[in-house]
TIMAR-788928 format. One line per 8 residues: their letters; for each residue x, y, z of C-alpha. Coordinates in steps of 0.1 Angstrom, whole numbers. Layout:
N
a	X:Y:Z | ...
# end
This chain:
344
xxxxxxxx	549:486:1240 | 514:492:1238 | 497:507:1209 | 461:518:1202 | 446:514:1165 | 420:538:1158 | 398:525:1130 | 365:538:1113
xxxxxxxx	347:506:1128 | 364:514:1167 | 393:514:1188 | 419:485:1192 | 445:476:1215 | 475:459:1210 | 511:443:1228 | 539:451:1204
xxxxxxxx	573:429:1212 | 606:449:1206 | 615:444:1172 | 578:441:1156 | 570:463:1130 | 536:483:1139 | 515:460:1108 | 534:426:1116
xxxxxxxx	524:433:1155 | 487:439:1145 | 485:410:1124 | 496:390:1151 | 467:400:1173 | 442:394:1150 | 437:424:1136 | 422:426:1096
xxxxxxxx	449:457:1091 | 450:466:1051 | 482:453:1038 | 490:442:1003 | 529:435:1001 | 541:438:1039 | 572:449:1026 | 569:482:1016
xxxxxxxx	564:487:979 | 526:492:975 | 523:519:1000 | 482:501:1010 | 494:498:1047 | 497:540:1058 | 484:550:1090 | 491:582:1108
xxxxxxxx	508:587:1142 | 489:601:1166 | 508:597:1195 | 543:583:1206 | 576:577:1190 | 586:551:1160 | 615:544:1140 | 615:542:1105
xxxxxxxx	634:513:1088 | 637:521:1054 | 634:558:1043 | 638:541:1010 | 604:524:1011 | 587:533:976 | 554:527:991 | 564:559:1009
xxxxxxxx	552:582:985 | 520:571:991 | 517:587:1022 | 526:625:1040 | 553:623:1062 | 554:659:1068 | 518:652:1083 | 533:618:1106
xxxxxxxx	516:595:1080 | 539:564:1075 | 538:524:1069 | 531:507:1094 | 552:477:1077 | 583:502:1077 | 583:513:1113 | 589:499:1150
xxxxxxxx	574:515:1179 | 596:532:1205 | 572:542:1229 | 533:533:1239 | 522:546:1209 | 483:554:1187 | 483:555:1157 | 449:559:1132
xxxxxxxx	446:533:1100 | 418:542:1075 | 389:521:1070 | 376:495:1088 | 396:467:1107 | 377:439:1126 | 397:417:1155 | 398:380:1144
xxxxxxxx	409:351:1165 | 446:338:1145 | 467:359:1127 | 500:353:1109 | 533:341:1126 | 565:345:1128 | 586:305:1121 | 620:301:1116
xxxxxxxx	633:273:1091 | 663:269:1064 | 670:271:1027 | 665:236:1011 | 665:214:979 | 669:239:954 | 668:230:920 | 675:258:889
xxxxxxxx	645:252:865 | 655:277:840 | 684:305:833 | 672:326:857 | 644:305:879 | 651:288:910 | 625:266:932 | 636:258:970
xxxxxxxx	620:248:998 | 621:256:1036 | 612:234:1065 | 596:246:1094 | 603:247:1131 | 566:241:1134 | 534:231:1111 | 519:264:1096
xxxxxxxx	484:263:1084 | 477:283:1054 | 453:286:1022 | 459:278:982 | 470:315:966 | 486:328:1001 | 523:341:1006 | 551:346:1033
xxxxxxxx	577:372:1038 | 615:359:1043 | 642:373:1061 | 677:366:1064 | 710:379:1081 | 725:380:1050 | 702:405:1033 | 686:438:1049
xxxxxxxx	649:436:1044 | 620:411:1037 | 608:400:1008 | 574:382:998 | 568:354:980 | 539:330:972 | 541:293:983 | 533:267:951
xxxxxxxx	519:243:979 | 490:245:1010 | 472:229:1032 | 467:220:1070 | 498:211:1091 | 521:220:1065 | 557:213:1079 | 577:225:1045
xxxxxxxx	572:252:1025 | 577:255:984 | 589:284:964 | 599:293:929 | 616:326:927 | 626:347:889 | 660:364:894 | 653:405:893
xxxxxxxx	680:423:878 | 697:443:910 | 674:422:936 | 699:418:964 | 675:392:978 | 672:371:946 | 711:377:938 | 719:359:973
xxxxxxxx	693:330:962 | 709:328:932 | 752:332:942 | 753:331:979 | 751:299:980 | 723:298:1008 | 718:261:1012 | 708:254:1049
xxxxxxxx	709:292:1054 | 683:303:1084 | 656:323:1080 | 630:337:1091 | 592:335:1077 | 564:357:1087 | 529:343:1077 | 507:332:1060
xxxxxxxx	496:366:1045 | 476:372:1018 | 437:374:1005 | 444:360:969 | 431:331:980 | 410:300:964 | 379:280:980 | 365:254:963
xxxxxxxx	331:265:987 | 326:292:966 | 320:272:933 | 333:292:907 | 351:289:878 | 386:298:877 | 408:317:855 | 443:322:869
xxxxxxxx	466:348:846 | 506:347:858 | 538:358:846 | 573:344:855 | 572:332:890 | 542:348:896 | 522:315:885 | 537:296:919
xxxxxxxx	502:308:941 | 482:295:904 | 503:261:910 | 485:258:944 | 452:269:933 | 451:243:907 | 471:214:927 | 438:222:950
xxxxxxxx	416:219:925 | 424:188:911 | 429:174:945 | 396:183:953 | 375:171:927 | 365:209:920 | 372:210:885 | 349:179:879
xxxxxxxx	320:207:878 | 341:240:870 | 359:250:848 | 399:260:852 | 421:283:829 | 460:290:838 | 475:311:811 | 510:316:820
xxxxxxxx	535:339:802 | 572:338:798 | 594:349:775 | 608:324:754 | 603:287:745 | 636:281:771 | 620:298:800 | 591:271:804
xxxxxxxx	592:257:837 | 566:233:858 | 553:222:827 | 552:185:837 | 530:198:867 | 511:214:842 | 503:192:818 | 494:164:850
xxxxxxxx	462:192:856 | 455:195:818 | 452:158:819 | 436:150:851 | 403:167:838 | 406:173:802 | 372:187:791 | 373:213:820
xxxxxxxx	408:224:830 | 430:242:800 | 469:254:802 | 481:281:779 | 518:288:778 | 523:324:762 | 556:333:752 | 562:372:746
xxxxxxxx	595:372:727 | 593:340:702 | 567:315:685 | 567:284:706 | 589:254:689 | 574:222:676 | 597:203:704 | 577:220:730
xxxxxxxx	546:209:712 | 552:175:709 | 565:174:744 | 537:184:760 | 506:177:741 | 480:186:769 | 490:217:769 | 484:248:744
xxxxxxxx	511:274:732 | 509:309:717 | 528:340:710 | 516:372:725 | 517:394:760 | 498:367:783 | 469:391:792 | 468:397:756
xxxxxxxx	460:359:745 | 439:356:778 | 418:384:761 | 413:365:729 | 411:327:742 | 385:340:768 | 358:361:750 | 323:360:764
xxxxxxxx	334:327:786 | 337:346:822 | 304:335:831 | 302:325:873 | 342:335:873 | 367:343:895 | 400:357:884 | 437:359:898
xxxxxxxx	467:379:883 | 503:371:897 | 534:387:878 | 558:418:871 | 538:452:877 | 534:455:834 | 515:423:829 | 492:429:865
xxxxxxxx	482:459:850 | 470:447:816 | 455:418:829 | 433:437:857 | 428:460:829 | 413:434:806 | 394:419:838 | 373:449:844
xxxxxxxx	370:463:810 | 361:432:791 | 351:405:819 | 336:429:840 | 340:406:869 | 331:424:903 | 361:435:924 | 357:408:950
xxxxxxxx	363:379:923 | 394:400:912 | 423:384:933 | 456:398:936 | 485:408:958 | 507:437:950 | 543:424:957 | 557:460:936
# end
């Protein structure tokens, strides 16, 4: 089909293959469409129908009350074209040269790294190219639906992808991780997507704020850091939040950045529920432990040291909002050093 965007900055035309989703098919052709979660929760992705008929996969969407159906406003995420079709997306949108794929690859090496966090990986049919920070959206037979998740590695000519995933209570997806017992499972993988992304061009300090599996994009950011040599003149702050002294995970990973620039990159594991055990301490040395909401002890450890900064927040909706909260309230960092992606 053949579908025209209509954008503040001009008019855009586009092939969309049968089965494409209107924001997946603009992607594709190199369109900078707004998009947050590409999945349906956050609702960023609305456009309005102009012309033409579309089918709308999940009436369920909760991104959907974002937007006035009654008026032919929709998500562009959560609906395939059935006719040439124009459709009108608000702001601007510039045409780029790449955009995101689609790859198809299976379920790998997974390892359970706590109660109720799993780490796999998924090999590619072909190399993807992608940026420290960025996510993809998996698919499967087995479960209706995509869902998005952050890679813990990046680079150029990439040929396996890493993931950690938290269990969500009623998350059909996570629940198939978890019992279906998916190893070798296909899927499929539509990226890289993203704009939480880290540069070591831009020189800047780093403060990175995740809960739960949330800190797997923070994982690449560092990795890249260290790896680069970046943190040799910038500082680097990862406080990462879990519940209890039994949910720690990567820690080894963590404490190799503490150590591999001491004076300039600093860990903070806080715990919410319970007062980090001397084991823990004794374990891991390099790093530091506290009790307390993670945005909370990010607030306290990082008073008046935001200086040439920029931040990213990765976690469960709660702990996003207090630590974008305490970003622009008390760090007053300017929204384009604010990185995040809204998964729900």
């Amino acid at each position: 089909m053949r579908i025209i965007v209509q954008t503040k900055a001009g008019t855009f035309s586009l092939d969309c293959e049968e089965g494409d989703n209107l924001l997946y098919a603009g992607l594709k052709s190199g369109l900078s469409l707004p998009y947050e979660c590409a999945t349906g929760t956050c609702g960023t992705c609305r456009c309005k129908v102009m012309e033409g008929d579309v089918e709308l996969q999940w009436s369920e969407a909760p991104g959907l009350s974002y937007v006035k159906q009654e008026k032919n406003e929709t998500l562009m995420c959560q609906v395939r074209a059935r006719s040439d079709c124009v459709i009108r997306v608000p702001g601007d949108v510039v045409q780029g040269d790449e955009g995101p794929e689609f790859f198809s690859g299976t379920l790998e090496n997974f390892k359970r790294l706590t109660r109720d966090v799993i780490s796999f990986s998924i090999p590619l049919d072909r190399p993807m190219d992608f940026m420290a920070g960025q996510f993809c959206v998996l698919e499967t037979p087995a479960v209706q639906g995509g869902r998005a998740y952050s890679m813990t590695n990046h680079g150029k000519g990439v040929e396996v992808l890493d993931f950690v995933v938290k269990r969500k209570p009623g998350g059909l997806f996570s629940d198939w991780l978890f019992d279906g017992g998916p190893e070798n499972a296909p899927v499929s993988v539509f990226g890289p997507l993203g704009r939480a992304t880290f540069d070591p061009a831009e020189a800047k300090n780093v403060l990175c704020i995740a809960g739960g599996s949330g800190v797997a994009g923070m994982m690449a950011i560092l990795e890249q850091g260290v790896r680069s040599g970046h943190f040799a003149n910038h500082r680097g702050h990862l406080f990462f939040g879990v519940r209890g002294n039994s949910d720690v995970f990567f820690a080894d990973e963590l404490s190799g950045f503490a150590e591999a620039f001491p004076d300039n990159v600093g860990v903070t594991i806080a715990l919410s529920d319970e007062q980090p055990n001397d084991d823990l301490k004794a374990r891991y040395p390099h790093l530091h432990f506290d009790h307390g909401f993670v945005h909370t002890v990010t607030s306290d450890a990082m008073k008046d040291r935001y200086d040439n900064m920029v931040g990213y927040v990765a976690g469960p909706p709660p702990m996003v909002d207090g630590a974008l909260r305490m970003l622009v309230l008390e760090a007053r960092l300017p929204g384009a050093d604010i990185r995040y992606d809204k998964f729900s």
